[in-house]
Structure formats: structure tokens, C-alpha cells
C-alpha positions as CSV (number, residue, x, y, z in Angstrom):
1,X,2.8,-11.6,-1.4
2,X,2.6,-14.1,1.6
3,X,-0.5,-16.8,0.6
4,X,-0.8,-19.6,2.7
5,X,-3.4,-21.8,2.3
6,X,-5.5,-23.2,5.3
7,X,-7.1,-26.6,5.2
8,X,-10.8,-26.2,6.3
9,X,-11.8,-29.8,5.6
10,X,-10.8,-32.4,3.5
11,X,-9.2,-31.5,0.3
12,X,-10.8,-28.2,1.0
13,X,-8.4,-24.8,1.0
14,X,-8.7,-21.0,1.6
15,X,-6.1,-19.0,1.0
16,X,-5.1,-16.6,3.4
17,X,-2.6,-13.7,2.7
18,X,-0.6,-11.3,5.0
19,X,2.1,-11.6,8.1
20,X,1.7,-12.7,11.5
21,X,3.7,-10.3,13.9
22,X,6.5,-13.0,14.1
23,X,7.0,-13.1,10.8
24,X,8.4,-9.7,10.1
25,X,11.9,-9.4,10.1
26,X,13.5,-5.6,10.7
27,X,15.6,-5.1,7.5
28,X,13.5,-6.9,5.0
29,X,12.0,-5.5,1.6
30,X,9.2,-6.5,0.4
31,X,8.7,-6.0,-3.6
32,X,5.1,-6.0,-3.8
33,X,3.7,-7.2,-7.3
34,X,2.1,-6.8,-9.3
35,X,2.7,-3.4,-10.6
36,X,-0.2,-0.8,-11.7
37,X,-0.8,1.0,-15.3
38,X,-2.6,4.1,-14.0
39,X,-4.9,5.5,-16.5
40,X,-6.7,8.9,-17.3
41,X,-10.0,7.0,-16.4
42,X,-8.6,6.8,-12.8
43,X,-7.1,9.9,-12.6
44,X,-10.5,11.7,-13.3
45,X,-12.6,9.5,-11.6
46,X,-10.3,9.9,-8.4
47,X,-10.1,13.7,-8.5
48,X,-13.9,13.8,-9.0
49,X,-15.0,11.9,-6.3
50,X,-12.9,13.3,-3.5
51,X,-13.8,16.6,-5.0
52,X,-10.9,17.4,-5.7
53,X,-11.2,20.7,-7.7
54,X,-8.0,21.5,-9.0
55,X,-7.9,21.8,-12.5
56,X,-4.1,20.1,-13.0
57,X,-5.7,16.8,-12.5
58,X,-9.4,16.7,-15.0
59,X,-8.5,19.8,-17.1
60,X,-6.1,19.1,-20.7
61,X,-6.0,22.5,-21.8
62,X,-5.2,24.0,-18.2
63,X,-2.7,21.1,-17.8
64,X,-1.1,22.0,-21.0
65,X,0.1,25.3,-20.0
66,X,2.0,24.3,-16.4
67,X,5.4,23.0,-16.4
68,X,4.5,19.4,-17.1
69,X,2.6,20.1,-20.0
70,X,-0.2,17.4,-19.4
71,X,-2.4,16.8,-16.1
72,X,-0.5,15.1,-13.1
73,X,-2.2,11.9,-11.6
74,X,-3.8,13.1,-8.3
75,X,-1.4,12.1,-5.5
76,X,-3.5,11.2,-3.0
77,X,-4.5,8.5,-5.6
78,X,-0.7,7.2,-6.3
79,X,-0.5,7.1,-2.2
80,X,-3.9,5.1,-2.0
81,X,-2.7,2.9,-5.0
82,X,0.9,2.3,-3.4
83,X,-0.6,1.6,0.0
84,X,-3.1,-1.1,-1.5
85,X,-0.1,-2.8,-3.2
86,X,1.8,-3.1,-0.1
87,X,-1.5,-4.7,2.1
88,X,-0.9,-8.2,1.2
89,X,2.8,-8.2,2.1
90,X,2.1,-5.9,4.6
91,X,-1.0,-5.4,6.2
92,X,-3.6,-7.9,5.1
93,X,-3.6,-9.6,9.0
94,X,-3.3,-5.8,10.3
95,X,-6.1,-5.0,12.7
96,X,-5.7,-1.1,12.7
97,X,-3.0,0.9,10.7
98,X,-1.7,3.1,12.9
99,X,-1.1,6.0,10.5
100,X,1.4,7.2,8.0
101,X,4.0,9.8,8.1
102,X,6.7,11.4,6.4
103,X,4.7,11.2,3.3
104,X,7.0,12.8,0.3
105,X,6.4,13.5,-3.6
106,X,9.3,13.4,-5.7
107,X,8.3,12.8,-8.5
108,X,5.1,13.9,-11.0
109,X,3.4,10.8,-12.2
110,X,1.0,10.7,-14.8
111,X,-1.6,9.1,-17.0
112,X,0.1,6.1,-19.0
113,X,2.9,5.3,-16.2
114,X,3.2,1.6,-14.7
115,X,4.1,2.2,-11.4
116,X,5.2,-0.9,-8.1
117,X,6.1,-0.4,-4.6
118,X,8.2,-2.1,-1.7
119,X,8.6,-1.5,1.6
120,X,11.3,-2.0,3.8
121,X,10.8,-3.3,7.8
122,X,12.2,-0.4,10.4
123,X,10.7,-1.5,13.5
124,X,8.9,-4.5,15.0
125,X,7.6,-4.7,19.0
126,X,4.7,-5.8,20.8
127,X,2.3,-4.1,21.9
128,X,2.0,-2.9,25.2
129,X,-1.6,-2.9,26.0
130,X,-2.7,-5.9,23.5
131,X,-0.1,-8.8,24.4
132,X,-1.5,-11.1,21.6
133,X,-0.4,-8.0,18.7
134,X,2.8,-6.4,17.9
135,X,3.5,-3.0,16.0
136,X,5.3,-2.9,12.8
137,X,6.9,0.3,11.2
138,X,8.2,0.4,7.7
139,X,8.7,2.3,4.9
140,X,7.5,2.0,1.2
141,X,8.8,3.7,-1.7
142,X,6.6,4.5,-4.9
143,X,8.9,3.6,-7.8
144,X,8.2,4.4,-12.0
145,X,8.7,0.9,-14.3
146,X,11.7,3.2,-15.6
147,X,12.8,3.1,-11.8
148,X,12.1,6.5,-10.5
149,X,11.3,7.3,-7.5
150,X,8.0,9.2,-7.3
151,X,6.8,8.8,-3.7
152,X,8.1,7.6,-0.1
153,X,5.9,7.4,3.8
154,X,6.4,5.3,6.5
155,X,3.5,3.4,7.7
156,X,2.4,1.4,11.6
157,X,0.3,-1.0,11.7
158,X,-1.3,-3.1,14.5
159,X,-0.8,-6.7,13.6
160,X,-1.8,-10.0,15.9
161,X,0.7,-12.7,16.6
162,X,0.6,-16.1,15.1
163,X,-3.4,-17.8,16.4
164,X,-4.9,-14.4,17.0
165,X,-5.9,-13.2,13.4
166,X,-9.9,-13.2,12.0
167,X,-9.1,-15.7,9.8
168,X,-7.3,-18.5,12.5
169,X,-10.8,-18.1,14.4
170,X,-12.2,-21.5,13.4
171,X,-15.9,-20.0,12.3
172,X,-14.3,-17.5,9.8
């Protein structure tokens, strides 16, 4: 997690997270912390308000009888959890993310397991038709406590250069 504070009067901080384009470096990974305890609570809550109908994720005594024996966190919440960990390392500066691709499950992931994340920097450029962002492409694994890889997707994001981010505007 990048925090740096900035001094908006005297002895008077905020704190300020994320990367300016220029601080990305192709070939870095980022271990994003803290980790997450997922819980049936979230699971079910999840599922239920993206209605999400499918019995593997809300339903014990369906779940019991398929292969894993025991309903299977909903992956588009393990993608939405492993994105949010990433922001602050990430994205927290990002003006638009660009979208994500190459989004893979390896692994089922369920109620009880501590999950973390990290990404790794593939590509950095500026962009062509805003001269004061960049673009930055990378790709963040989903990992298990016990080290398992569960989930991978590459991510873009839109991210300003150094002076040209909401929070370096002076009435923010």
C-alpha cells in the first residue's frame, strides 16, 4: 500500500494512497495486504443481491451433494474482493479502469478461507489522447493463505501523472 501523507496546513496531514503514472515500474509485484477471511455471511449476502440464483452458493444441502461437498464462495465475489485489495497499490489515483481480461478460476474457494492478492506490472505508456495520464496493465493473482492459486485477470487502468490527480487539486 503506497500512503503518502500531504501537508494541508500546519501540522495538518491527509493521507493520500495510490501511484502516480511515473511511479509504476514494468516488472514489479505488489503484495497487497491485508489479506481477507471470507465468510458464509458474505457469500450469501453476495449471491443474493446480484441475484445470483444458483443454488451451489446459498443452498447446504444442494452443496453437499456436488463434488465439493459444501457451497463454493460466488466468484464474481472473490474477483470483486481481489480487485478491492489491489486499489490502493494499484488503482486508488486511477481515473477510469479500463477493464479486465483473461479472467481465470483455478481454484474453488470457500467459506472459512483467508485469501491475499498481488499483482504484477506488464505494461506502462502514456496515453495518447490525455497527455497528463498514462495506461498501466498488470496482472493480479488470487492466492489461498495455504498458497494456492485460486484466481488470475489482467487489469488497465487510466492513471494521471504526478500534479494531475483529484487529490493534488489544492481545494480537494
Amino acid at each position: 500500500m503506497v500512503q503518502t501523507p500531504k501537508q494541508i496546513g500546519p501540522q495538518r496531514y491527509r493521507e493520500t494512497y495510490g501511484r502516480y503514472l511515473e511511479d509504476f515500474t514494468v516488472g514489479d509485484v505488489y503484495e497487497h495486504r491485508p489479506g481477507r477471511t471470507l465468510t458464509e455471511t458474505d457469500n450469501i449476502w453476495f449471491t443474493l443481491l446480484t441475484m445470483n440464483t444458483h443454488p451451489l452458493h446459498f443452498d447446504n444441502a444442494y452443496a453437499a451433494k456436488s463434488e465439493f461437498g459444501k457451497p463454493l464462495m460466488n466468484s464474481a465475489f472473490t474477483l470483486a474482493v481481489v480487485t478491492g485489495m489491489s486499489v490502493s497499490d494499484t488503482s486508488h489515483k486511477a481515473v477510469a479502469n479500463l477493464g479486465w481480461t483473461d479472467i481465470k478460476l483455478s481454484a474453488p474457494v470457500f467459506a472459512g478461507d483467508t485469501i491475499y492478492a498481488e499483482s504484477e506490472i506488464l505494461e506502462k505508456r502514456e496515453s495518447k489522447s490525455r497527455p497528463t495520464h498514462g495506461i498501466v496493465r498488470f496482472k493480479t493473482l488470487g492466492k489461498k493463505a495455504d498458497g494456492t492459486q485460486f484466481m488470475s485477470f489482467e487489469r488497465t487502468i487510466l492513471v494521471p501523472k504526478r500534479g494531475h490527480a483529484v487529490e493534488d487539486k489544492a481545494d480537494y
